[in-house]
C-alpha positions in Angstrom: 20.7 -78.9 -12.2 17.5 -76.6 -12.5 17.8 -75.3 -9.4 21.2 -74.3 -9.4 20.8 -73.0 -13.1 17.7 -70.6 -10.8 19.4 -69.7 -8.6 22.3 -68.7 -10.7 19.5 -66.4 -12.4 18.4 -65.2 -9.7 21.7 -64.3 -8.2 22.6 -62.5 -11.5 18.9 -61.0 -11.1 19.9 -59.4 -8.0 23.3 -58.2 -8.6 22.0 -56.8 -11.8 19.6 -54.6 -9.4 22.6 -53.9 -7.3 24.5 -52.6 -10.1 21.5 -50.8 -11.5 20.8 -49.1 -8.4 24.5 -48.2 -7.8 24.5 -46.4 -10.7 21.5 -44.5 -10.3 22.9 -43.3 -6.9 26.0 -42.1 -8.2 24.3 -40.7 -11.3 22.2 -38.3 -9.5 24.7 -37.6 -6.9 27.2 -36.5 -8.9 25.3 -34.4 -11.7 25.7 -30.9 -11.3 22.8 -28.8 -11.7 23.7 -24.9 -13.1 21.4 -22.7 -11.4 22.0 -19.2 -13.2 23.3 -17.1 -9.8 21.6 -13.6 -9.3 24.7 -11.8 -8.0 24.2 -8.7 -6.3 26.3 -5.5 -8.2 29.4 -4.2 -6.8 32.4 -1.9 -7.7 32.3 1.5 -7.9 31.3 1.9 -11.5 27.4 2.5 -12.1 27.5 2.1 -15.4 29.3 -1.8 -15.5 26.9 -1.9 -12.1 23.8 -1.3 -14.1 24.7 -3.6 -16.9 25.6 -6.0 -14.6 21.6 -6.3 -13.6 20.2 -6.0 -16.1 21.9 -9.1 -17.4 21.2 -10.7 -14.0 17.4 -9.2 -14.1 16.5 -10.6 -17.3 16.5 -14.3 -15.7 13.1 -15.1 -13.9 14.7 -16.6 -11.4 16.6 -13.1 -10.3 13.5 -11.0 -10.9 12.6 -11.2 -7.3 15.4 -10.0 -6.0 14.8 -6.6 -8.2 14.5 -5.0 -4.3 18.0 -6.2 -3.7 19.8 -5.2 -6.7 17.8 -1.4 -6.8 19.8 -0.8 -3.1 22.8 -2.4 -3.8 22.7 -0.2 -7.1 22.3 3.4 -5.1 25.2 1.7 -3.1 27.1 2.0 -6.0 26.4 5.0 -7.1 26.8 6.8 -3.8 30.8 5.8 -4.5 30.1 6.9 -8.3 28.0 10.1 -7.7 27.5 11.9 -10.6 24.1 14.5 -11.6 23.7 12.3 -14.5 23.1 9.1 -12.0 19.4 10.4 -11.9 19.0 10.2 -15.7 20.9 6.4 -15.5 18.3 5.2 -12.9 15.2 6.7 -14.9 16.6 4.7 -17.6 17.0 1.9 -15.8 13.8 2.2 -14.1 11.6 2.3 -17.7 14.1 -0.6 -18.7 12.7 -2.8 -15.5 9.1 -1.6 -16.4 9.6 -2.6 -20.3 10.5 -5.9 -19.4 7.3 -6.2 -17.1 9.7 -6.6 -13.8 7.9 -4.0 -12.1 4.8 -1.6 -13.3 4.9 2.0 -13.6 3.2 2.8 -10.4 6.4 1.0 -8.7 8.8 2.8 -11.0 7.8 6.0 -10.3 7.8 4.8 -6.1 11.3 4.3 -6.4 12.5 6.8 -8.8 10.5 9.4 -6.4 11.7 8.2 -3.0 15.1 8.5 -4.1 15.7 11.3 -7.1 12.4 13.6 -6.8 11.8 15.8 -3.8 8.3 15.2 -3.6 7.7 13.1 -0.6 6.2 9.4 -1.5 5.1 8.5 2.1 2.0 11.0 2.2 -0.6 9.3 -0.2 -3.4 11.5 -2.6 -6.1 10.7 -0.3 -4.4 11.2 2.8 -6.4 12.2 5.3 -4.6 14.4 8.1 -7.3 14.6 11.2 -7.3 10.4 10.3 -3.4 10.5 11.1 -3.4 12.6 14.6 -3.4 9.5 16.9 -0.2 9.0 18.3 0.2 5.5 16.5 -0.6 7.1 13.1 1.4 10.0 13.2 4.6 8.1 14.8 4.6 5.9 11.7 4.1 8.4 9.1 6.8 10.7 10.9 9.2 7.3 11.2 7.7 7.0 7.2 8.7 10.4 6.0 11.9 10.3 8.1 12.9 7.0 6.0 12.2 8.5 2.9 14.3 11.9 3.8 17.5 9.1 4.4 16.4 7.6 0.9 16.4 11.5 -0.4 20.0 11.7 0.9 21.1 8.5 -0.3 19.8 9.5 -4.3 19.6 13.4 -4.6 22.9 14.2 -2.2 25.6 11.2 -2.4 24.5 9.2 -5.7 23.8 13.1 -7.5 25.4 15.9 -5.6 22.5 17.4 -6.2 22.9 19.7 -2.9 20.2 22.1 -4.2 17.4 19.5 -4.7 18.4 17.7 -1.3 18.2 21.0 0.7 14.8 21.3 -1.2 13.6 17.9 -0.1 15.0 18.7 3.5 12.8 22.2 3.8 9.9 20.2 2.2 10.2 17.6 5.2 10.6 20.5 7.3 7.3 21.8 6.5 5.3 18.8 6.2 6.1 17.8 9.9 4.9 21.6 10.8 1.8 21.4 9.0 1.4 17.8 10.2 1.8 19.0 14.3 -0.5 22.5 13.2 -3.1 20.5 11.7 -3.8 17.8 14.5 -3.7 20.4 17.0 -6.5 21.8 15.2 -8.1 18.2 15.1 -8.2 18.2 18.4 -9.6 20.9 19.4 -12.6 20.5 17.2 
């Protein structure tokens, strides 16, 4: 009679463990876990675009992503173009620095390379003679090529700012003159 009355408990024992077990399985497999999504901005309203981020921007998890969401916004505005759009993404810009998503050194990168025709890709210090190699100047040409595209996408299609485009254009222009003048000149030294 006291074996059977063990192994009774133990057979509850390990059915108990079953069931347990069981339970935890499902548990876990069917919990949902809400993840806050960092959807990109779309439409063709900056405005409800920009709000749209900045919702989306103030989660850590999206912060990352604040590459992603600058593009897709210029996207945007390119279908909302408006001379105001510069004034929006200056705003925008000092909003992202407030909230420590990016410094100011990176708001003013991207506020230049898109809305300012001062050209971004030739650094203070640069050094000219130091960028006459074929390698060098290829990739600050391909550099300063990018940033005239960037130019068009901000100044020309998100602004119609044709003026300040043209501007940036002449400036590119010139740079890429000066740039072949002076390392002919470092060459023959």
């Amino acid at each position: 009679m006291i074996k059977l009355s063990k192994k009774i408990n133990a057979n509850k024992k390990e059915l108990f463990f079953i069931a347990v077990l069981a339970l935890v399985m499902f548990s876990c497999g069917n919990k949902q876990y809400l993840k806050p999504a960092c959807t990109l901005p779309s439409g063709v309203n900056l405005e409800e675009a920009l709000a749209h981020s900045r919702e989306d921007l103030d989660r850590l998890e999206c912060e990352r992503m604040f590459d992603n969401y600058y593009e897709r916004l210029i996207d945007v505005a390119k279908r909302d173009p408006d001379i105001e759009n510069r004034r929006r993404f200056s705003d925008f810009l000092m909003w992202a620095n407030d909230e420590g998503i990016i410094d100011k050194i990176q708001a003013r990168n991207y506020y230049n390379r898109y809305f300012n025709t001062t050209f971004m890709s030739l650094q203070d210090d640069f050094n000219v003679c130091s960028s006459c190699s074929e390698d060098a100047k290829r990739d600050l040409e391909l550099e300063l090529q990018k940033e005239l595209g960037q130019k068009e996408d901000g100044l020309l299609r998100a602004c119609r700012d044709k003026q300040a485009y043209y501007a940036a254009a002449d400036q590119y222009n010139s740079i890429l003159l000066l740039l072949d003048a002076t390392c002919t000149a470092c060459r023959n030294k």
